[in-house]
Legacy VTK file of the C-alpha trace (Angstrom):
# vtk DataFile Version 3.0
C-alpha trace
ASCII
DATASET POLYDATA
POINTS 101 float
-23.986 0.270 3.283
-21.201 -0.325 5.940
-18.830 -2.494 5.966
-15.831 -3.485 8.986
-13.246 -5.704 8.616
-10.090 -6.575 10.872
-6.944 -6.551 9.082
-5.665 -9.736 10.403
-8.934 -11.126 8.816
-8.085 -10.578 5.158
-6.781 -13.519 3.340
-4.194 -13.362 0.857
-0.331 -12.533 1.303
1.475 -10.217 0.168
-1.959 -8.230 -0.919
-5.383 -9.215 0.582
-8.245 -6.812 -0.733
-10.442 -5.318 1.764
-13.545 -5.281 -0.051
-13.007 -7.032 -3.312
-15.087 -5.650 -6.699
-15.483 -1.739 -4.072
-14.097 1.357 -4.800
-11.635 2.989 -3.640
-9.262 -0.799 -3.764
-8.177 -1.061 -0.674
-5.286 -3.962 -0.232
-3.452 -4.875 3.110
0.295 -5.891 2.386
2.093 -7.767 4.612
6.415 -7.616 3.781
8.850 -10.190 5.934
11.495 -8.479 6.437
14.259 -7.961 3.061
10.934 -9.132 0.954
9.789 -6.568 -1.658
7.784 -5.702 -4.447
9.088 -5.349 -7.908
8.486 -1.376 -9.595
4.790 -1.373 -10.752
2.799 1.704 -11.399
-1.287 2.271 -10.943
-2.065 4.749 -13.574
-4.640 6.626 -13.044
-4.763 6.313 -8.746
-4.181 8.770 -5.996
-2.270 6.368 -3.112
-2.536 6.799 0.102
-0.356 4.344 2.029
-0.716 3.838 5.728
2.228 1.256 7.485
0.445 -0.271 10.513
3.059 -1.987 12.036
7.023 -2.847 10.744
9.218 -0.206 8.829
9.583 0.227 4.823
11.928 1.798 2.476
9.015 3.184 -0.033
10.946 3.867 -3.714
8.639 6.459 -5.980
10.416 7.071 -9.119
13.891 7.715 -8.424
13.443 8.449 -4.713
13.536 6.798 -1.456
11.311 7.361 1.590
11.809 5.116 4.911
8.222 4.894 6.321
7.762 3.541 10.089
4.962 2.575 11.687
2.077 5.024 11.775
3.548 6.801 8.991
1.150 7.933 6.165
2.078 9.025 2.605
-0.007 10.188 -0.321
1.362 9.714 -3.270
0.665 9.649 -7.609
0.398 6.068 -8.693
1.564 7.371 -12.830
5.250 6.449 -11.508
7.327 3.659 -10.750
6.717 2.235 -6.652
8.301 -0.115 -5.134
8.290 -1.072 -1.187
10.603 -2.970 -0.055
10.654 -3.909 4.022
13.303 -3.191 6.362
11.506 -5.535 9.343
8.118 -7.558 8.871
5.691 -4.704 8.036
1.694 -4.534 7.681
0.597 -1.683 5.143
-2.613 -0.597 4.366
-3.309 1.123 0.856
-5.896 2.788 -0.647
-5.772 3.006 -4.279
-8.426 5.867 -5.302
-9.357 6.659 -9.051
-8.112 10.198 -9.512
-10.654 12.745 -10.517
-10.829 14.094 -13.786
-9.910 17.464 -14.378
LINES 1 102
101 0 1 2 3 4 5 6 7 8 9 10 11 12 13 14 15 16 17 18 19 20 21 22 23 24 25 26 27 28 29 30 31 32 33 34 35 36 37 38 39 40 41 42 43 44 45 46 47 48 49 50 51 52 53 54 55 56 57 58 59 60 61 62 63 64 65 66 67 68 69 70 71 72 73 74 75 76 77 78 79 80 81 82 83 84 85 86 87 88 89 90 91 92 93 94 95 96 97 98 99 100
């Protein structure tokens, strides 16, 4: 099965799931500028975090990233993450259940 959807479609602010109850979760987050997210982790997720429009100061752990648009990352979700946006920014994350080993 396919499935398309346009970002500016989802509903929901800051995080507006893609295809709700599918795996990999994949959220849209849309930051105003200044607004953030508090430190969360997703244990057991591979990240992948795509900014689509806007510019973010990404904290993992204890260090910083500034991510502009059409910037990707990959990232472990076992640590502390917390975006926080410099300008209004549109992200799109895909939070994948890591493989066992």
């Amino acid at each position: 099965m396919t499935t398309v959807r346009a970002l500016d479609d989802l509903e929901g602010e800051p995080h507006a799931n893609a295809f709700p109850d599918a795996e990999p979760k994949t959220i849209r987050l849309t930051l105003a500028a200044g607004e953030e997210v508090p430190p969360h982790d997703h244990p057991d997720r591979e990240i992948v975090f795509y900014l689509v429009e806007g510019e973010i100061e990404l904290t993992l752990g204890e260090e910083t990233y500034e991510v502009t648009a059409g910037d990707v990352a990959r990232f472990d979700g076992d640590q502390d993450i917390s975006p926080r946006a410099v300008e209004d920014s549109i992200a799109l994350i895909v939070l994948a259940e890591r493989a066992a080993s």
